[in-house]
NUBA-765249 format. One line per field, with one value per residue: residue number from 0; x, y, z negated of N, C-alpha, C in turn. Coordinates in Angstrom, 2 decimals. Example, Ala and Ser with C-alpha at 12.3 -4.5 7.8 and 13.67 -1.06 7.14 Angstrom:
<sites>
k <- [0  1] $
nxx <- [13.19  12.85] $
nyy <- [-5.69  -2.25] $
nzz <- [-7.80  -7.08] $
caxx <- [12.30  13.67] $
cayy <- [-4.50  -1.06] $
cazz <- [-7.80  -7.14] $
cxx <- [13.20  12.90] $
cyy <- [-3.30  0.03] $
czz <- [-7.80  -7.87] $
</sites>
This chain:
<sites>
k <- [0  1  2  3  4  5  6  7  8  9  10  11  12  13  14  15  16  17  18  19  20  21  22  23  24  25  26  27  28  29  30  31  32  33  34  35  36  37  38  39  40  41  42  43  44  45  46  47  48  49  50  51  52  53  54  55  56  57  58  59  60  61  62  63  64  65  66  67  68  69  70  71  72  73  74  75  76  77  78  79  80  81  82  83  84  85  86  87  88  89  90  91  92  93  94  95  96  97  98  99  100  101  102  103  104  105  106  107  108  109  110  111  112  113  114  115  116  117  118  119  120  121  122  123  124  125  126  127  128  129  130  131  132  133  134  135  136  137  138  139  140  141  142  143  144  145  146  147  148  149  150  151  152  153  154  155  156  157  158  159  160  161  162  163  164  165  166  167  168  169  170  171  172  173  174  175  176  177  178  179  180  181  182  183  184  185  186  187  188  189  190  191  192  193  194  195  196  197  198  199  200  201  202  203  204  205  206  207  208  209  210  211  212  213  214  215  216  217  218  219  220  221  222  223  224  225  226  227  228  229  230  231  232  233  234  235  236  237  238  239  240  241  242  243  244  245  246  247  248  249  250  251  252  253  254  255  256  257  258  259  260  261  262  263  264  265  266  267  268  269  270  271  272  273  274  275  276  277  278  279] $
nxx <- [-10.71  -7.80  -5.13  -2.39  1.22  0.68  0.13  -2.40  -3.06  -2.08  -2.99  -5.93  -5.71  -4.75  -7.57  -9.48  -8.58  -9.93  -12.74  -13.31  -13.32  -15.05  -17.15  -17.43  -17.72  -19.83  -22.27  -23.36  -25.91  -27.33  -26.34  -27.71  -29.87  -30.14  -31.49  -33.28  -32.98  -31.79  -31.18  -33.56  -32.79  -30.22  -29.86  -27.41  -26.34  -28.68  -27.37  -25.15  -26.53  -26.70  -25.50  -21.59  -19.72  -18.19  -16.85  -16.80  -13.78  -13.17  -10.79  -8.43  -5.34  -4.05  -1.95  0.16  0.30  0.38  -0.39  -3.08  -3.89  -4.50  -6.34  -8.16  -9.07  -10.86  -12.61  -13.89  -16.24  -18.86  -17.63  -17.79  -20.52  -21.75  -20.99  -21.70  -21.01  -20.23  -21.66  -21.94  -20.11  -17.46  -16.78  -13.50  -13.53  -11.92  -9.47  -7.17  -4.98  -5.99  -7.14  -9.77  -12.90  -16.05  -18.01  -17.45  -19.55  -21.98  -21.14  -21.06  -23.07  -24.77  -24.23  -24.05  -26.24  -26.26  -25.58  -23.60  -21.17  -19.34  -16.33  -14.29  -12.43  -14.13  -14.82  -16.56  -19.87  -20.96  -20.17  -21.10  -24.60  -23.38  -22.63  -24.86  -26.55  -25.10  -25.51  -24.73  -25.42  -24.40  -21.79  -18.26  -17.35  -14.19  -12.87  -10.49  -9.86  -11.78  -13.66  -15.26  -17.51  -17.88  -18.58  -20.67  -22.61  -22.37  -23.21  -25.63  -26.60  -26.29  -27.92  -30.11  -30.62  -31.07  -29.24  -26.82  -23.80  -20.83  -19.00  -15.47  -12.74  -9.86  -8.48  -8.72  -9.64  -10.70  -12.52  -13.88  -15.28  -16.66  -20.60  -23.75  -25.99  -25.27  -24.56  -23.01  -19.74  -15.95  -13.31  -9.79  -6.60  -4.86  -2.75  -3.10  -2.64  0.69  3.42  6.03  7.59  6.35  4.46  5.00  7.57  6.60  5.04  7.27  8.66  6.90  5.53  3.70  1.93  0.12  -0.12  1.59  3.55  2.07  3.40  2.40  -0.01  -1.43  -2.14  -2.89  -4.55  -7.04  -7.79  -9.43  -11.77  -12.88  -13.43  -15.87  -19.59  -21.72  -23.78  -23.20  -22.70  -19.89  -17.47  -14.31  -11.52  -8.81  -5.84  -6.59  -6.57  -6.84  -5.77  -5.82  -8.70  -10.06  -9.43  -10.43  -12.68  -13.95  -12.81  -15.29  -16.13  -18.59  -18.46  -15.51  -13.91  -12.61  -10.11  -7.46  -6.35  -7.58  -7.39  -5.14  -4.07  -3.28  -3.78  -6.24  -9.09  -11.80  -10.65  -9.29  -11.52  -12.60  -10.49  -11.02  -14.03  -13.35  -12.33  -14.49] $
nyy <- [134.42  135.98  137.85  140.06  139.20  141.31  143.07  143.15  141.10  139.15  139.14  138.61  135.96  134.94  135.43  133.88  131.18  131.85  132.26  130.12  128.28  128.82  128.83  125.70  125.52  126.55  126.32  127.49  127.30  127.46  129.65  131.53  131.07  132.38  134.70  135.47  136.24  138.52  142.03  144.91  146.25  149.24  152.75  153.17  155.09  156.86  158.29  159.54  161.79  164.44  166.95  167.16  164.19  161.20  158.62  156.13  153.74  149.99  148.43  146.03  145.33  146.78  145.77  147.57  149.57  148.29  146.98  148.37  150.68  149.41  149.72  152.28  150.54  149.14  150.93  152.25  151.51  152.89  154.93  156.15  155.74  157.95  160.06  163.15  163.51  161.60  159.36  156.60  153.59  151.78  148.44  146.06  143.11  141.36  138.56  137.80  139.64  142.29  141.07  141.34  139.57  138.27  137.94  140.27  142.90  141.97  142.82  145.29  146.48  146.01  148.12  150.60  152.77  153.32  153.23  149.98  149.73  146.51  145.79  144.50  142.07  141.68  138.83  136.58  135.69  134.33  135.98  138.20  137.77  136.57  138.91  140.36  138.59  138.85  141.05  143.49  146.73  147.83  147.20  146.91  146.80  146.12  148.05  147.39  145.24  142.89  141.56  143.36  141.84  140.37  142.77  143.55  141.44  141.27  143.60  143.81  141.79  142.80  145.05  143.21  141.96  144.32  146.21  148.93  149.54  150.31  151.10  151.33  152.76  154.15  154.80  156.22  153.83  152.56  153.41  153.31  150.71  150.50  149.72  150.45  152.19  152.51  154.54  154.98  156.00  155.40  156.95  155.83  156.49  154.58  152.20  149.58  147.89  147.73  146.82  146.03  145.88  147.64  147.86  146.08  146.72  148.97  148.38  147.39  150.09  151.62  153.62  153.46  156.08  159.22  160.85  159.73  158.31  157.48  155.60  154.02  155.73  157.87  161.18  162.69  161.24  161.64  163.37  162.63  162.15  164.19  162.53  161.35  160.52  163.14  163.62  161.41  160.07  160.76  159.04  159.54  157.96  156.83  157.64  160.25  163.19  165.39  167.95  167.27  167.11  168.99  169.78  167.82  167.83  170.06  169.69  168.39  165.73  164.22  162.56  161.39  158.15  157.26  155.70  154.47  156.78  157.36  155.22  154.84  157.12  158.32  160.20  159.02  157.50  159.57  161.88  162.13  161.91  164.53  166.53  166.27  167.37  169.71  171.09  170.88] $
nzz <- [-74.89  -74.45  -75.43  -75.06  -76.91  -79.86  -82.99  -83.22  -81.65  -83.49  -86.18  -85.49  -84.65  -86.92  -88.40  -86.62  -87.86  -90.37  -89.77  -88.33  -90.30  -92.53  -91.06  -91.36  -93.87  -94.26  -91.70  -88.52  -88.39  -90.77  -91.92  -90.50  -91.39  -93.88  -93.34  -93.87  -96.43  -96.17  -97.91  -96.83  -93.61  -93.82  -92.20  -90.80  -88.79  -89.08  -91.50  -90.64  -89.55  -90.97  -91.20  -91.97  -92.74  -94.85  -94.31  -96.24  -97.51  -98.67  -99.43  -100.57  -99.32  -97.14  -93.41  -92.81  -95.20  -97.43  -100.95  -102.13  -104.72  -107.57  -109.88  -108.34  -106.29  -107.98  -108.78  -107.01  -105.79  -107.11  -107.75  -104.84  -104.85  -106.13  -105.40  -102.95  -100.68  -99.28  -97.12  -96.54  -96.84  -95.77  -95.90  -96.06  -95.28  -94.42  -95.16  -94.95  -94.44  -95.18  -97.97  -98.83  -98.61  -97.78  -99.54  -100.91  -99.90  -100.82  -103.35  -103.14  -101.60  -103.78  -105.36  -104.35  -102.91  -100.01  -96.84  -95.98  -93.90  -92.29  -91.72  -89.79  -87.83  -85.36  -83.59  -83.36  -82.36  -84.82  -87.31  -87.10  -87.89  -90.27  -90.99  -91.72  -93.09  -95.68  -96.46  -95.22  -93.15  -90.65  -88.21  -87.16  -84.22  -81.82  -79.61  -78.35  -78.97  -77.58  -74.81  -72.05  -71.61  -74.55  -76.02  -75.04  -75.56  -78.54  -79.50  -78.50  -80.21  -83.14  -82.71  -82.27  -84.75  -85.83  -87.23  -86.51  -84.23  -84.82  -82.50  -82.26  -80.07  -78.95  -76.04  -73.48  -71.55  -73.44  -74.09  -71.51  -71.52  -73.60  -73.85  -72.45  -74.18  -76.79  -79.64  -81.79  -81.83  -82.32  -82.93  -83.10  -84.50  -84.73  -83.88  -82.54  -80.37  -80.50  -79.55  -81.34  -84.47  -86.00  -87.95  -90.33  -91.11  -91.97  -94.27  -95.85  -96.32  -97.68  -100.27  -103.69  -103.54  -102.86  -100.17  -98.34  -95.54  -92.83  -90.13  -88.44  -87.35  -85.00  -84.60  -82.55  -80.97  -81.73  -79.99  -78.04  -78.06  -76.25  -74.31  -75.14  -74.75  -74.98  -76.56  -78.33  -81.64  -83.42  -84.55  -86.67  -87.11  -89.24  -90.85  -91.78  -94.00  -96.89  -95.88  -93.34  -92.31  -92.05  -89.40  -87.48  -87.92  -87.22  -84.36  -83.42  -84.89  -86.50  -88.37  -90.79  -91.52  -94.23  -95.78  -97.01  -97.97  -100.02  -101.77  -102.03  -104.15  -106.29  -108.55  -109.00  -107.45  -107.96  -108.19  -106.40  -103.99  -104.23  -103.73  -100.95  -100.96  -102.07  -99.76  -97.44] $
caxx <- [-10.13  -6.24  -4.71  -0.79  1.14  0.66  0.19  -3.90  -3.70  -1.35  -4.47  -6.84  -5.44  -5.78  -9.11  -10.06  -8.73  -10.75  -13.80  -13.46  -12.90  -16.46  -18.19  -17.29  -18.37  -21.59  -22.43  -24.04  -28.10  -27.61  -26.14  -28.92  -31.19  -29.90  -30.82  -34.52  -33.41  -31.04  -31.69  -33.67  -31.23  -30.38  -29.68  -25.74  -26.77  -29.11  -26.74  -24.36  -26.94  -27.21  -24.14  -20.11  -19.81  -17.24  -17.72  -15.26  -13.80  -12.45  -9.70  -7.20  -4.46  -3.54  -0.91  0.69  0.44  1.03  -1.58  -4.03  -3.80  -5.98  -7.80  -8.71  -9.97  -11.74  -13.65  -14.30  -17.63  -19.12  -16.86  -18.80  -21.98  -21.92  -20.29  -22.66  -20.38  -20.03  -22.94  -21.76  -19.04  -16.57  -15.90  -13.17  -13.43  -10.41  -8.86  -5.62  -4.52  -6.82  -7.10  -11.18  -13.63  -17.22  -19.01  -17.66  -20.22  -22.97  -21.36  -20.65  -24.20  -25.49  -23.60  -24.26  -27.21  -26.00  -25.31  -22.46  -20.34  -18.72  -15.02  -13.48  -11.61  -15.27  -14.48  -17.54  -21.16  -21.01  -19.36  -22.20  -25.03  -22.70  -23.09  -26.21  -26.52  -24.63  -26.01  -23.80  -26.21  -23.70  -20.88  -17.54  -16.61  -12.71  -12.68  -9.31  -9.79  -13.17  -13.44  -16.74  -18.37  -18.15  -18.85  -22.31  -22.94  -21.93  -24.10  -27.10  -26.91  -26.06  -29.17  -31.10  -30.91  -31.84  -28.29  -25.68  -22.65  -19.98  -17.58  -13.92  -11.98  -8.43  -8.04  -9.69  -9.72  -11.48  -13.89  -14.67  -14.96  -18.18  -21.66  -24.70  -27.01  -24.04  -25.04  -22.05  -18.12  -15.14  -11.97  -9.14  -5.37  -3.97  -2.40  -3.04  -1.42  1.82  4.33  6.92  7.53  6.40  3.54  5.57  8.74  6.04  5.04  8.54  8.66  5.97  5.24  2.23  1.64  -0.60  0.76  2.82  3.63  1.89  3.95  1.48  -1.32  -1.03  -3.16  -3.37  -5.54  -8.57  -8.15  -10.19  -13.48  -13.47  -14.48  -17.64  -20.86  -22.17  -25.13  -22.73  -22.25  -18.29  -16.59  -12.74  -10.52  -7.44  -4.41  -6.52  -6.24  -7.65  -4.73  -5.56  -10.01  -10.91  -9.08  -11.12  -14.63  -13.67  -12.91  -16.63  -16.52  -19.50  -17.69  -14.47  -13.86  -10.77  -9.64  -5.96  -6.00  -8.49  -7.44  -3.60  -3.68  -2.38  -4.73  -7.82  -9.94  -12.61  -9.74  -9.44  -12.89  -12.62  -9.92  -12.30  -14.93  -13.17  -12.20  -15.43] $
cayy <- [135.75  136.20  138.79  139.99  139.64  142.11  143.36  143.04  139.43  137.87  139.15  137.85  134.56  134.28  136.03  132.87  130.29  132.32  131.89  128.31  127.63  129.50  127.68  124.51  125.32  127.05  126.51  128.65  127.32  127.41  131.10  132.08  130.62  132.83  135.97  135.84  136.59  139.24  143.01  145.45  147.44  151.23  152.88  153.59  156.11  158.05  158.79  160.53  163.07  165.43  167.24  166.37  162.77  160.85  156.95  155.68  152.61  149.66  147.36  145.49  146.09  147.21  145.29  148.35  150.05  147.45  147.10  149.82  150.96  148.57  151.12  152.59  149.55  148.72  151.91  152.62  151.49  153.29  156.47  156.49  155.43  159.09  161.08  163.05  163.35  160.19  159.23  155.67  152.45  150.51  147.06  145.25  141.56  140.25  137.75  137.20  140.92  143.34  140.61  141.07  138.33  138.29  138.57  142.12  143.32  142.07  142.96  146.62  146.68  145.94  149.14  151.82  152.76  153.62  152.13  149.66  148.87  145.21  146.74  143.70  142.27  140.53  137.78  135.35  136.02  133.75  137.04  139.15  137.30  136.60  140.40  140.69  137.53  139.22  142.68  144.97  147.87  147.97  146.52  147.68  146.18  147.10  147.28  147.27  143.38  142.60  142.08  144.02  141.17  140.50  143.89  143.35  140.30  141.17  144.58  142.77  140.77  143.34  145.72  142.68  142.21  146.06  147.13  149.96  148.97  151.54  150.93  151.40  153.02  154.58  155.19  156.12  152.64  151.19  153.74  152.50  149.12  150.75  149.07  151.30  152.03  153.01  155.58  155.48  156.27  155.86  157.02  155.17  157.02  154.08  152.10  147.90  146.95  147.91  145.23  146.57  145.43  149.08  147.49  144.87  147.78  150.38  148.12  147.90  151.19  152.77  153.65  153.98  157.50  159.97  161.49  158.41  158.83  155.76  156.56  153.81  156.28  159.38  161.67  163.11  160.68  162.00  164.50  161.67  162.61  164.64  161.22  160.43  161.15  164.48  163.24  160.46  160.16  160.33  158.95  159.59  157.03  156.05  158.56  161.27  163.53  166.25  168.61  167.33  166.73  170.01  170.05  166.72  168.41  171.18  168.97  167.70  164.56  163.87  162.10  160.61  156.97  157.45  154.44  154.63  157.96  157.69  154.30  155.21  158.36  158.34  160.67  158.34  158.30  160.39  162.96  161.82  162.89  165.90  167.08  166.63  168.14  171.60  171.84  170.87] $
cazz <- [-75.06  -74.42  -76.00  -75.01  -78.06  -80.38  -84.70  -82.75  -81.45  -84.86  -87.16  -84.38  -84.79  -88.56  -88.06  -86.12  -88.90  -91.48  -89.27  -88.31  -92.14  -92.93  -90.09  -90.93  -94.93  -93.88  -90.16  -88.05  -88.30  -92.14  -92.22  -89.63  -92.22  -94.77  -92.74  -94.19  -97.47  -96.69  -97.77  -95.80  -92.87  -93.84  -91.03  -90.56  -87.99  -89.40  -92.67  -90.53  -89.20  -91.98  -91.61  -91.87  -93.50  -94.96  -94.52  -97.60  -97.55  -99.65  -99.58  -101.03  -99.37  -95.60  -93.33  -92.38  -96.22  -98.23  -101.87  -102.54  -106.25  -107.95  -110.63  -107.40  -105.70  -108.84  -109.11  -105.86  -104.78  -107.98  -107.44  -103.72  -104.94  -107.10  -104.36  -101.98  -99.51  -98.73  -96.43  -95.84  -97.33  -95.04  -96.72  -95.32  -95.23  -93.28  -96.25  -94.41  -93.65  -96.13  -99.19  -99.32  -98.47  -97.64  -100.47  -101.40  -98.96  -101.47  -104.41  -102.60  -101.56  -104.97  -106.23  -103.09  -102.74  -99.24  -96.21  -95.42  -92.53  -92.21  -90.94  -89.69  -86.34  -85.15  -82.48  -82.97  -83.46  -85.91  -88.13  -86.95  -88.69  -91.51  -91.76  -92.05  -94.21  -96.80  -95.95  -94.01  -92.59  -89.84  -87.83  -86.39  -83.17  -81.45  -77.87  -78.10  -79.15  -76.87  -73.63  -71.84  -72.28  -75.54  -76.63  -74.50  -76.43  -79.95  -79.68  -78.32  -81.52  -83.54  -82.62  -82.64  -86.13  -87.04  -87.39  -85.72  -84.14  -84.58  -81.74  -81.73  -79.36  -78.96  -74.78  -72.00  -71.05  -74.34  -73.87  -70.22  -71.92  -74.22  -72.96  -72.54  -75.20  -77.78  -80.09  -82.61  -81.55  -83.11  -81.82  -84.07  -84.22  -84.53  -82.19  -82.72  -79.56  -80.74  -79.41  -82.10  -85.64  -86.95  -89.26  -90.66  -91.28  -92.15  -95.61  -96.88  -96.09  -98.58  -102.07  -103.59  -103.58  -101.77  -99.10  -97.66  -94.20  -92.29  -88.84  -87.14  -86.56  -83.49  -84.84  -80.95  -80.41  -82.32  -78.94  -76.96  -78.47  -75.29  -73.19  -75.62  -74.55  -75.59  -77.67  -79.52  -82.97  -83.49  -86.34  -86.40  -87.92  -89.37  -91.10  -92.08  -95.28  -96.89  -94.99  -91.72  -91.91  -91.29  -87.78  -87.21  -88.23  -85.89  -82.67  -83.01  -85.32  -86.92  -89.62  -91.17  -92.11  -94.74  -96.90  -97.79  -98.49  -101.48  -102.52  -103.04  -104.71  -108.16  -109.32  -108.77  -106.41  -108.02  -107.79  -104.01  -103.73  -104.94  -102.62  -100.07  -101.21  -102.10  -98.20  -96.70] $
cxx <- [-8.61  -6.08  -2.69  -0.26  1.71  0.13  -1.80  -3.52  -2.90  -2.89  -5.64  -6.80  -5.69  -6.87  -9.86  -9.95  -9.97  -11.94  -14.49  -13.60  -14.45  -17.52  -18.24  -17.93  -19.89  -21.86  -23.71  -25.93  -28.28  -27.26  -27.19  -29.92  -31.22  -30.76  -32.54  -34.47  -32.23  -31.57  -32.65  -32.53  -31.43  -29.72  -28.45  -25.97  -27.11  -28.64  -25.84  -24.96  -26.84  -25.49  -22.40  -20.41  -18.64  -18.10  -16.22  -14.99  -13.16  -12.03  -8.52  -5.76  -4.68  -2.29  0.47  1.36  0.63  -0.51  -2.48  -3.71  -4.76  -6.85  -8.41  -9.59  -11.45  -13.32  -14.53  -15.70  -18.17  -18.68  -17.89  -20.11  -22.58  -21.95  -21.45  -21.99  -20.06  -21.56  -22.99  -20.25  -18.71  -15.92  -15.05  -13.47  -12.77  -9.56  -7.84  -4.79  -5.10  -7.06  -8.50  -11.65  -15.13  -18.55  -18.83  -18.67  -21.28  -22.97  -21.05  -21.90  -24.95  -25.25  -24.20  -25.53  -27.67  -25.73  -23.57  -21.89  -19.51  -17.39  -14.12  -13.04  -13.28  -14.86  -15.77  -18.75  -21.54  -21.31  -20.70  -23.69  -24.63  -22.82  -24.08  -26.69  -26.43  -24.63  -25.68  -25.20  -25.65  -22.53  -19.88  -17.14  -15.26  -13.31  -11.29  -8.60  -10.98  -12.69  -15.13  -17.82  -19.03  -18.71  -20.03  -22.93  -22.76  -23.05  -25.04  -27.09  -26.79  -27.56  -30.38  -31.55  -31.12  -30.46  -27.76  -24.72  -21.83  -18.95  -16.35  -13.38  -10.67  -8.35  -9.15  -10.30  -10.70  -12.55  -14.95  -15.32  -16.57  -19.71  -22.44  -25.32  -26.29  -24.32  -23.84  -20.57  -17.04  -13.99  -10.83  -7.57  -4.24  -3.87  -2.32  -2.38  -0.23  2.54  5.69  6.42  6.83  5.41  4.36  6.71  7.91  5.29  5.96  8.82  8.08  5.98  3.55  2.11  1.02  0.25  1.89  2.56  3.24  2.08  3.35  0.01  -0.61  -2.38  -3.82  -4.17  -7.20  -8.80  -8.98  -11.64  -13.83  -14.34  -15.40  -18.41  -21.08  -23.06  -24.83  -22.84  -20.85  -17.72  -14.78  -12.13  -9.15  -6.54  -4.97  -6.64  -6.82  -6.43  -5.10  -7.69  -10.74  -10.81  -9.77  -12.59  -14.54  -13.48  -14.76  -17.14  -18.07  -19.04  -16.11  -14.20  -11.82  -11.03  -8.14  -5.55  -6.61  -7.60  -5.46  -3.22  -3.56  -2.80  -5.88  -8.49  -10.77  -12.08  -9.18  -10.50  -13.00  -12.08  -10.32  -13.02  -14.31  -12.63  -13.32  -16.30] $
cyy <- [135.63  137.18  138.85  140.04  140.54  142.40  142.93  141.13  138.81  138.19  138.60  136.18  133.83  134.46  134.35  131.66  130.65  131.72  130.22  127.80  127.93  128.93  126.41  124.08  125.59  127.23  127.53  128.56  127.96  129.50  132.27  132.16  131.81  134.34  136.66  136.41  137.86  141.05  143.79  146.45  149.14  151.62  153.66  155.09  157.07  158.81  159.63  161.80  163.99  166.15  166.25  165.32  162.61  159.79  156.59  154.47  151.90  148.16  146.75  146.03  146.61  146.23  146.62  149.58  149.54  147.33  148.37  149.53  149.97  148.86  151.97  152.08  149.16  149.64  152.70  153.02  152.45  154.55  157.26  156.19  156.56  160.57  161.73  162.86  162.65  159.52  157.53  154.85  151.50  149.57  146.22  143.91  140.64  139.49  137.89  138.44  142.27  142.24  140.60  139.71  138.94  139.21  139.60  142.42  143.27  142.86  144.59  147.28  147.03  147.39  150.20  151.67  153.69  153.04  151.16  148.89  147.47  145.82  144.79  143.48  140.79  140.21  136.88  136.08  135.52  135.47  138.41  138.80  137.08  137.74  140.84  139.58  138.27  140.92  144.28  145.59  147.97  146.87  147.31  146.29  147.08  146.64  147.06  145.45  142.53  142.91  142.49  142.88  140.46  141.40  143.95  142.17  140.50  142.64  144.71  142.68  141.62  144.70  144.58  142.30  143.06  147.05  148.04  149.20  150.41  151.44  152.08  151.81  153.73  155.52  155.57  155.05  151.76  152.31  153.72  151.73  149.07  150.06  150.32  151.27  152.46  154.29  155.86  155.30  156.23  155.93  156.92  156.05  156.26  153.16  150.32  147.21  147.09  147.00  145.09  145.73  146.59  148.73  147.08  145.84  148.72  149.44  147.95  149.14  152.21  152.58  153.81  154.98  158.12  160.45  160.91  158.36  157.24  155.65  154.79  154.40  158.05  159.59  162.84  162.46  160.58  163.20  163.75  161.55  163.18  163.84  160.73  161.23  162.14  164.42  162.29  160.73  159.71  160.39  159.04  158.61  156.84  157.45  160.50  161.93  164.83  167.92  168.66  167.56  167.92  170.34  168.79  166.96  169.22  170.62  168.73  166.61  164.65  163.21  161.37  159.29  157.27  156.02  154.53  155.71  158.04  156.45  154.11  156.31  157.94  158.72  159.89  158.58  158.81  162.00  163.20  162.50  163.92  166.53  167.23  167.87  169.59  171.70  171.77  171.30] $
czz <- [-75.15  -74.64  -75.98  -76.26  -79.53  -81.36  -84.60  -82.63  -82.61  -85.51  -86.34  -84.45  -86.32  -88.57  -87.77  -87.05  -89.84  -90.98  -88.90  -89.27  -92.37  -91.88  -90.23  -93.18  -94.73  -92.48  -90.04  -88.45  -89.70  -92.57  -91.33  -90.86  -93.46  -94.51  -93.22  -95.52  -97.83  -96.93  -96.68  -95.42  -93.37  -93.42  -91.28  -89.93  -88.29  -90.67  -92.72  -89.64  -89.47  -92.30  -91.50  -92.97  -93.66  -95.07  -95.33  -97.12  -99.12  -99.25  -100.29  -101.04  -97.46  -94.95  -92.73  -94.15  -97.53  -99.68  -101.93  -104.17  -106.40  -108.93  -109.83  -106.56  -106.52  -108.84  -107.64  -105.41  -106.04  -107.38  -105.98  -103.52  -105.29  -106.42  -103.11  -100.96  -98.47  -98.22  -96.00  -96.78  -96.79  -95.97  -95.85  -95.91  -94.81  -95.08  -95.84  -94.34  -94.77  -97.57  -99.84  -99.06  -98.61  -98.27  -101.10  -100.64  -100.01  -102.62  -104.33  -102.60  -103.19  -106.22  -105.34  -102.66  -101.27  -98.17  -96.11  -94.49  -92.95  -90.86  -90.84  -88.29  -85.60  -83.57  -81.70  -83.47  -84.24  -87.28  -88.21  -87.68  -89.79  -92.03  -92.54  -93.08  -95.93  -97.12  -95.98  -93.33  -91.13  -89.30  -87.00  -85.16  -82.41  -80.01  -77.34  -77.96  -78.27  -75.68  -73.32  -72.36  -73.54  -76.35  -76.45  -75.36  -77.86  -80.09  -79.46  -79.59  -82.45  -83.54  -82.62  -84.03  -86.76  -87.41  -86.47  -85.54  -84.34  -83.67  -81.67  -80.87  -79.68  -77.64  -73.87  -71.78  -72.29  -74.30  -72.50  -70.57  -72.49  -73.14  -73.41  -73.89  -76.35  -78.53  -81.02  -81.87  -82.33  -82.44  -83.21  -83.72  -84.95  -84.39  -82.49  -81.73  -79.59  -80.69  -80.70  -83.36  -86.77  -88.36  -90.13  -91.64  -92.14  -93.97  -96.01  -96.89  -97.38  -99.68  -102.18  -104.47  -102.78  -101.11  -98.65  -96.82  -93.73  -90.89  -87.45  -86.87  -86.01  -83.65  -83.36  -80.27  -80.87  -81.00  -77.51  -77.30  -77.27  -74.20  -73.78  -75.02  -75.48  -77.02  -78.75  -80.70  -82.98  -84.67  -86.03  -87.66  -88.35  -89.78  -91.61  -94.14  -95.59  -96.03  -93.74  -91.48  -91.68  -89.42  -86.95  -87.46  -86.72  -84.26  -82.26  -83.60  -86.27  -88.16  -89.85  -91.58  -93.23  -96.19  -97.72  -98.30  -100.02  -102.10  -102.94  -103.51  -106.09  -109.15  -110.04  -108.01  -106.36  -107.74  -105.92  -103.39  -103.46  -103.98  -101.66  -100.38  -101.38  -100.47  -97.60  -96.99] $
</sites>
């Protein structure tokens, strides 16, 4: 996989240390082996039927936003274990870039009695069993980072183990990229091949406060829902707020994935919640 380079292929590259490091503590037969004793799957999919969703997340920090509050981080999974609204829990796991690791996933699981996505930059199918190992319900793949064939190969494996993939997109072009059979969508508004320093600029940049301008997501690009399939499930990603998520219900999404918005508010993020909930 070559990747021109860009704020996508530097995290791609640690991505790949991380992975090599975790393959070489627990190889692949032995994390296969694991896969008998991991939870049963609950279906990503069918959680965002029932109406508008919010899929929460939780992270550390961001490389673009710098820490998340950490009485926010703390309380999180709990806060969206309580919440109806919330139909669904994105854990990141990128160590190098977001500051999680793996085994949040279990100890996320063990709290949510809901499903959760494994939100990371997946390269190897190694990462994809590792999911399910440690029992992610789901998986995000980018096509922005995949080439077709990977995406065909990683979503094979990915429905063969009982889970959803939620694919990633941004363009026209990464939604060419989608393989058949694709039932979940996400159209991301913001922009990883950015050859620019804007991430890098955009954490000295911020405070931590709600309503901090994070000027790498183009929220004009939640207007590419028009190229999903009709019958998709579309999740919209990245920069939204309770200001902007009604004009993101209204296009057609099916649900929201919001992380930085809950997890740097000041209030708390049961108060994050909340703000939601009185618009929707």
């Amino acid at each position: 996989m070559k990747i021109e380079s860009t704020i996508l292929s530097r995290i791609a590259e640690r991505v790949r240390v991380e992975v090599d490091r975790q393959m070489a503590e627990t190889p692949l037969a032995d994390m296969q082996a694991r896969l008998k004793d991991a939870p049963p799957v609950r279906s990503f999919h069918a959680a965002l039927q029932s109406g508008f969703a919010l899929i929460t997340e939780i992270k550390q920090r961001s490389p673009s936003m710098g820490e998340m509050r950490a009485e926010n981080v703390a309380d999180a999974a709990q806060a969206y274990a309580e919440c109806d609204l919330v139909k669904a829990v994105s854990v990141l796991t990128n160590a190098s870039d977001f500051g999680m690791h793996i085994e949040r996933l279990s100890e996320v699981r063990a709290i949510v009695q809901k499903p959760v996505l494994r939100k990371d930059f997946i390269i190897d199918a190694y990462q994809v069993y590792q999911a399910r190992a440690y029992g992610a319900d789901a998986v995000l793949l980018m096509t922005q980072l995949l080439s077709e064939s990977d995406l065909q190969e990683f979503i094979d494996l990915i429905h063969e183990l009982g889970m959803d993939a939620l694919m990633e997109c941004r363009s026209p072009e990464d939604v060419a990229k989608v393989p058949n059979g694709t039932r979940v969508f996400g159209i991301n508004s913001r922009d990883f091949l950015d050859k620019g320093d804007r991430f890098e600029q955009s954490v000295a940049n911020q405070k931590i406060s709600t309503g901090a301008s994070d000027f790498t997501t183009d929220l004009t690009a939640f207007d590419n829902i028009s190229l999903l399939p009709v019958e998709a499930t579309k999740v919209a990603e990245s920069g939204i707020s309770p200001e902007t998520i009604i004009s993101v219900r209204d296009k057609g999404y099916n649900a929201a994935l919001i992380g930085t918005d809950l997890l740097m508010n000041p209030k708390g993020i049961r108060a994050a919640l909340a703000s939601y909930q009185a618009v929707l």
